[in-house]
C-alpha positions in Angstrom: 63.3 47.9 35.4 60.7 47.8 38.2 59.9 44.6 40.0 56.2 44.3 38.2 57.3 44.6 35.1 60.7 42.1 35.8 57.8 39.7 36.7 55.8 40.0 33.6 58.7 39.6 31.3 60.2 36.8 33.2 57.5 34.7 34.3 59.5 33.5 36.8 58.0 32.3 40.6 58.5 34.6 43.0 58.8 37.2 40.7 56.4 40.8 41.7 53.9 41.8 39.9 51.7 44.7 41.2 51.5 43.9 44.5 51.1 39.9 44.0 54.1 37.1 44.1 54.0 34.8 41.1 53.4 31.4 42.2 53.2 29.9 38.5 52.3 30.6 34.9 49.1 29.5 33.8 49.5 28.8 30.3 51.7 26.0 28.0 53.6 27.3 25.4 53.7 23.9 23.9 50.3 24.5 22.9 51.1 26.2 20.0 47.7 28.5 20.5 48.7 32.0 20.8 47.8 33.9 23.8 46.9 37.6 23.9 48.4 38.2 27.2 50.9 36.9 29.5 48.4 35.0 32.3 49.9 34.0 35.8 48.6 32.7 39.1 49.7 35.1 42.1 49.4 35.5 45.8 49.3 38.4 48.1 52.2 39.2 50.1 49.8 38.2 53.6 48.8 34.8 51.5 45.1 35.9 52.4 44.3 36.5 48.1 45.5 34.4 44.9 44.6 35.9 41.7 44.8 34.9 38.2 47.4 38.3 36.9 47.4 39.4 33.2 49.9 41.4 31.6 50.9 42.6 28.5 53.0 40.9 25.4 56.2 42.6 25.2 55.6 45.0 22.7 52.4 45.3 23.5 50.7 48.7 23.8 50.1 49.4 27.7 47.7 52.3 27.6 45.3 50.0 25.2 46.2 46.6 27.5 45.2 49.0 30.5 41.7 50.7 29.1 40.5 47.4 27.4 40.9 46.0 31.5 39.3 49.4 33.0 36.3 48.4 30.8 35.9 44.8 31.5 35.1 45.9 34.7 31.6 46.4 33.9 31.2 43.0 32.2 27.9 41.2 33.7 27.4 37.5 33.7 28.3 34.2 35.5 30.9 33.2 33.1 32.5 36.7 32.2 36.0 37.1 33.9 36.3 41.1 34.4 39.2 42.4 35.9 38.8 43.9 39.3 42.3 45.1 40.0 44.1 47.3 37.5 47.8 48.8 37.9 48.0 52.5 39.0 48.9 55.3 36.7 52.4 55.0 36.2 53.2 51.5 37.0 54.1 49.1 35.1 50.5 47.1 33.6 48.4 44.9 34.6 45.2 43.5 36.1 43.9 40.8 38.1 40.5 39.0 38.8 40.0 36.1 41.7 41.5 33.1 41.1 39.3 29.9 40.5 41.0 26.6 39.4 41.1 26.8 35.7 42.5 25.2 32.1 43.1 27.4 29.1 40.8 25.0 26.6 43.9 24.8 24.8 45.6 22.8 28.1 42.0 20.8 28.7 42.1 19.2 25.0 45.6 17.9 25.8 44.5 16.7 29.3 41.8 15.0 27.8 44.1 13.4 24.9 41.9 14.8 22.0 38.2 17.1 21.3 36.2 17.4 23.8 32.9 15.3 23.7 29.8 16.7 22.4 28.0 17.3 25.3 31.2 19.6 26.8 31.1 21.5 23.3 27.6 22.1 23.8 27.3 23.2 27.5 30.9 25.5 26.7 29.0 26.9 23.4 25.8 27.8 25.4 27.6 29.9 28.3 29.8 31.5 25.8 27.0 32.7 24.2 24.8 33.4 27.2 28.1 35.8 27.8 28.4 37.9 25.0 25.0 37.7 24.9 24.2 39.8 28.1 27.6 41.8 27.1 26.2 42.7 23.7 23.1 43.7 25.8 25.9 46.3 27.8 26.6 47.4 23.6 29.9 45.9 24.9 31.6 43.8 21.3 34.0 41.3 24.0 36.9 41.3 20.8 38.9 38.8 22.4 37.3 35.5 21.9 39.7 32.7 21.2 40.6 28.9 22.1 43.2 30.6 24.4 40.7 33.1 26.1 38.0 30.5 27.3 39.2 28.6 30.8 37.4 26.0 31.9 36.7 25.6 35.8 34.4 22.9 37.4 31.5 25.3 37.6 31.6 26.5 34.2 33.7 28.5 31.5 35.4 31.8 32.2 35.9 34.1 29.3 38.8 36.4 29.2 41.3 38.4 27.5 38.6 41.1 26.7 39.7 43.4 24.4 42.3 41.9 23.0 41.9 42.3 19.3 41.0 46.4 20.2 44.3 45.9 22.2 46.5 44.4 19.5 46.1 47.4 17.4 44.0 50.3 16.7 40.9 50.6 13.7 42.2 50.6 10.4 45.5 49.0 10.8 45.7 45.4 9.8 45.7 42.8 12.6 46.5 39.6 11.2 49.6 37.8 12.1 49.9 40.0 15.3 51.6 38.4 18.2 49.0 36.8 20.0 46.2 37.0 18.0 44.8 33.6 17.0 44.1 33.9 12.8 41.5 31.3 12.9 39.0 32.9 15.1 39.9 35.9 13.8 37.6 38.0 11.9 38.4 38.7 8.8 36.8 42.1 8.7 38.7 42.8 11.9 42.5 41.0 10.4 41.6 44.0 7.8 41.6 46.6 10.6 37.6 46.6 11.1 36.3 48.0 13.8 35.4 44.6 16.4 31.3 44.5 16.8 29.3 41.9 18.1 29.1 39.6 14.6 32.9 39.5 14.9 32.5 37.7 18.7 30.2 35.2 16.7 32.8 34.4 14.0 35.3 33.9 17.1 33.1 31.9 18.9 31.9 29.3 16.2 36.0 29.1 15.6 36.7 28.4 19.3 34.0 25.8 19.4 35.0 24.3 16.4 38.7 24.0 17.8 36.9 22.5 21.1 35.1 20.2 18.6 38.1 19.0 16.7 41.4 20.8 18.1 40.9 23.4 14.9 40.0 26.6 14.5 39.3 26.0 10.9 38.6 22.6 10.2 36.6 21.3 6.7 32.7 20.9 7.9 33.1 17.5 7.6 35.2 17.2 10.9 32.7 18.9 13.0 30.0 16.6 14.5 27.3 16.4 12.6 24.9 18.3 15.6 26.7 21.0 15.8 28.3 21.5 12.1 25.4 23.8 11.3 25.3 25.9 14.5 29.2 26.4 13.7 29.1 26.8 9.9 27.0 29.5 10.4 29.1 31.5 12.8 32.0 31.4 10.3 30.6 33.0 7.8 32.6 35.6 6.3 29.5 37.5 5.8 29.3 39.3 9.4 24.9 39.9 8.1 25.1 36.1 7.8 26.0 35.0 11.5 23.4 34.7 14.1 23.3 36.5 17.4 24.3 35.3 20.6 20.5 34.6 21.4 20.2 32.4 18.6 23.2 30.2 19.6 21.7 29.7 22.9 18.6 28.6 21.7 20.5 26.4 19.8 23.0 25.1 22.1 21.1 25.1 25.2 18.3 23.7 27.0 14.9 24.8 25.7 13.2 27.4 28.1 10.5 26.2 30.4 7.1 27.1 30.5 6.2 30.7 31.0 4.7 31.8 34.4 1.3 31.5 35.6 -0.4 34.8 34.5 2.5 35.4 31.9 -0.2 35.4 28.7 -0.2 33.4 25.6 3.3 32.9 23.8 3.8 35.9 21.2 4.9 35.2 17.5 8.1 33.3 17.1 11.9 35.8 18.3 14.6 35.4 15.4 15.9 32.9 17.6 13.4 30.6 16.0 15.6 31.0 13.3 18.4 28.6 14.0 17.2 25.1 14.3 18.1 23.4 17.4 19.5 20.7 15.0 19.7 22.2 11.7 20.2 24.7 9.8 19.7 28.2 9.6 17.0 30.2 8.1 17.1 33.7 6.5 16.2 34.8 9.6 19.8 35.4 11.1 20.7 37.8 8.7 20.2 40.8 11.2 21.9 43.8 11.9 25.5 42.2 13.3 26.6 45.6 14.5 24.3 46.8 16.9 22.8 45.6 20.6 20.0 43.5 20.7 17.3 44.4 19.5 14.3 43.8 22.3 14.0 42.2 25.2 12.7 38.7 23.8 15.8 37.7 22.3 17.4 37.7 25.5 14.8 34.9 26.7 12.3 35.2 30.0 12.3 38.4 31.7 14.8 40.0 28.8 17.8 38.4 30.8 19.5 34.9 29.1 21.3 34.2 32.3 20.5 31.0 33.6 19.9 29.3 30.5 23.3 27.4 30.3 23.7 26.3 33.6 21.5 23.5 32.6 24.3 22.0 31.0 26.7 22.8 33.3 25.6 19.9 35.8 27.6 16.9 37.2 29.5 15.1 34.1 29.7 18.5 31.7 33.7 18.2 31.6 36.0 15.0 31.3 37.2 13.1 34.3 40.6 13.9 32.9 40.3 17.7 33.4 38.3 17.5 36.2 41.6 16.0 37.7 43.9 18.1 36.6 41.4 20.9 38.2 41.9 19.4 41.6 45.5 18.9 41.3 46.1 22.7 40.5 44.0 23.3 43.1 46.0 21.0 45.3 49.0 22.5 44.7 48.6 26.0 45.2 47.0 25.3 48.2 50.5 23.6 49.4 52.3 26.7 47.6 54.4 28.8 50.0 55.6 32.3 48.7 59.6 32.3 48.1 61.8 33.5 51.1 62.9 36.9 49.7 66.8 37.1 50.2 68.4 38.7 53.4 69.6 42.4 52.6 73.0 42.7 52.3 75.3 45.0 54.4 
């Protein structure tokens, strides 16, 4: 077996992958939050680069792992995580991205010892959507949203494991209760073997949020607090026409936009975003084509481009004290990390 692909089975340090040393794993099993991909944090051989690696489940299909990562590349956004390393043909796969000091959300709720407050929830819901917002804009569906595909990082989210339902298996053949696949933020039209489109990142999303929320993908609407039960009801519909867009959700979740510019003109007639009540619920308007890119350039927000919009939230205070620790120690400690002393060669 070659030395990347001894790494990605075995997790363990010093272990190769591509052309990186494996300092440590990134995610807890303990969790009990499946994970699409195996995720570890790597250093180059001259310690100038550490990377967050991804490789496949074993089992997994490589030649769908590797073309879901070939098109992340193109993802656009502050809070998209696209890979910018991919194996070469022929060797064994993966892909790797910068590395930032990070939790899976599923390691920040146990940090913190419980749901994350509101305010977190909020600011976490607004970049998501800000996200596949922009890559909806790119007619890019993201088909990987889950609790274990948003980290968190002191400057805001990162959303990964792109691709990941498209990954698990190909149209038509039912996904649900694949390894790695999360059931409650899930689709169901996708479990079925649907084709992923945007509405099905929506569903995903309003389950992630409501596991940030309440540590459950599927809780009763009870459990969810009480300004945010509608925004997340609504994504969970099993109706995809029901859900809102992206664009809605961040009118929703985030800040209101300012003013418009001197010399902009009067404001026009109300975008469907009007349709989802910062604070309530939704109106009729949200029932809009779920399969298809957004449909003009005002329900991206000022200039056509949401960007922007949820760093607002993402100020001083947006995560716990708790995980902002557990941030710096990470941080702390791959910083002390040295690579492993490979063994001497034998005569």
């Amino acid at each position: 077996m070659p030395a990347s692909a001894a790494g990605a089975e075995g997790r363990g340090r010093g272990s190769a992958i591509g052309p990186y040393t494996v300092l440590r794993g990134l995610d807890d099993e303990a969790s009990g939050i499946p994970v699409p991909e195996r995720r570890f944090i790597g250093r180059s051989a001259d310690g100038d680069r550490t990377v967050l690696i991804s490789a496949p489940l074993p089992g997994a299909d490589p030649g769908r792992f590797l073309a879901e990562a070939e098109t992340s590349r193109y993802l656009l956004g502050p809070w998209s995580s696209p890979a910018t390393e991919v194996a070469a043909p022929g060797d064994a796969p993966w892909h790797a991205r910068p590395y930032v000091p990070a939790l899976p959300l599923p390691a920040a709720l146990t940090v913190h010892g419980g749901p994350l407050p509101e305010r977190t929830v909020r600011a976490l819901g607004a970049a998501l959507a800000e996200t596949l917002a922009i890559g909806h804009g790119q007619d890019l569906a993201h088909a990987g949203v889950s609790p274990a595909a948003v980290l968190l990082a002191a400057d805001g989210p990162r959303l990964t494991c792109f691709g990941a339902v498209r990954a698990a298996a190909g149209d038509g053949a039912p996904r649900s209760g694949l390894p790695g696949l999360e059931s409650g933020s899930l689709p169901p039209e996708e479990a079925a073997g649907g084709r992923p489109h945007p509405a099905g990142d929506v569903y995903a999303l309003g389950a992630t949020l409501a596991y940030a929320a309440t540590g459950y993908t599927v809780p009763e609407r009870e459990e969810l607090p009480a300004a945010l039960r509608s925004v997340v009801t609504a994504c969970l519909s099993r109706d995809p026409a029901a859900r809102p867009r992206p664009a809605e959700l961040l009118d929703a979740l985030g800040p209101a936009p300012g003013p418009p510019a001197p010399g902009a003109g009067a404001a026009g007639p109300p975008t469907p975003a009007a349709g989802l009540d910062r604070a309530g619920p939704l109106s009729s308007a949200s029932g809009l084509d779920p399969a298809g890119p957004l449909s003009s350039a005002s329900e991206l927000g000022p200039a056509g481009n949401p960007a922007g919009r949820a760093v607002a939230l993402l100020g001083p205070g947006w995560l716990p004290g708790r995980i902002v620790a557990a941030l710096a120690r990470q941080s702390a400690e791959l910083l002390a990390a040295t690579l492993p002393v490979p063994p001497a060669p034998q005569d």
